[in-house]
C-alpha positions as CSV (number, residue, x, y, z in Angstrom):
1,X,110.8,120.6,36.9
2,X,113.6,122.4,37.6
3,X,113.8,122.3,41.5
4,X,112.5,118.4,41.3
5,X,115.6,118.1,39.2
6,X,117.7,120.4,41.7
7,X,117.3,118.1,44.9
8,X,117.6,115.1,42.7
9,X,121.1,116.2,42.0
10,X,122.0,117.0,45.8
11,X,120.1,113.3,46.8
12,X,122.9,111.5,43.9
13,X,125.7,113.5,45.0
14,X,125.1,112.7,49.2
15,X,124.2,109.0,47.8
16,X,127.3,108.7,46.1
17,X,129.6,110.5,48.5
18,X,127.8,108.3,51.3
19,X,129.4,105.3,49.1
20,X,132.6,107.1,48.5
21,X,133.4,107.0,52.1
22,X,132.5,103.2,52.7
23,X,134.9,102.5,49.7
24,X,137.6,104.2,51.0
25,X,136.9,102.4,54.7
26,X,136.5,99.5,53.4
27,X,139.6,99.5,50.9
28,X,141.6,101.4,53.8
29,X,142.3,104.0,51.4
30,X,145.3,106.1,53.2
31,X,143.9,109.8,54.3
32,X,146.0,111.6,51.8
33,X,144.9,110.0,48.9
34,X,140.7,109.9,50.2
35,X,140.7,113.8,49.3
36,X,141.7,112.8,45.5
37,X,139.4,109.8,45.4
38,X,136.6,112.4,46.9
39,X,137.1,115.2,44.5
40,X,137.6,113.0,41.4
41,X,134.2,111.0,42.1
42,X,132.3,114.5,42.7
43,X,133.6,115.9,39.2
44,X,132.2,112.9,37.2
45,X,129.0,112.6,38.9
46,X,128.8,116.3,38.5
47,X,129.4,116.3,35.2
48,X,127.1,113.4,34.2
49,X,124.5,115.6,36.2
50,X,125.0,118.7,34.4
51,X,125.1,116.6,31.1
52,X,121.7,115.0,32.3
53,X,119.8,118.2,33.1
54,X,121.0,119.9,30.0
55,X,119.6,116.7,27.9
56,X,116.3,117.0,29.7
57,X,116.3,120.7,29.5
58,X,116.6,120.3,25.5
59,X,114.6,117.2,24.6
C-alpha cells in the first residue's frame, strides 16, 4: 500500500507541475515570478499529499 501510494504521489506532483507550466505559458507569467508560482503550487499539493497518506495510514 505504501509504494502504490508512493508513485501516486510522484504521478500528482508531475501532473500538476505539467499544468503549472501551461498556466504560466499560457498566462505569460514573467520568468521571475514562475519560480514562486512553482514552489508555492508544490508546497500545497505536497501538503494535501502528506495530509492524505497520513489519513489513509490512520483510518
Amino acid at each position: 500500500m505504501n509504494y502504490f501510494f508512493i508513485i501516486f504521489a510522484f504521478f500528482i506532483l508531475y501532473s500538476v507541475n505539467r499544468l503549472t507550466t501551461s498556466l504560466c505559458i499560457q498566462k505569460e507569467i514573467p520568468e521571475e515570478n514562475q519560480q514562486r508560482v512553482f514552489r508555492t503550487i508544490n508546497i500545497l499539493v505536497t501538503i494535501l499529499l502528506i495530509s492524505s497518506y497520513v489519513e489513509v495510514l490512520f483510518s
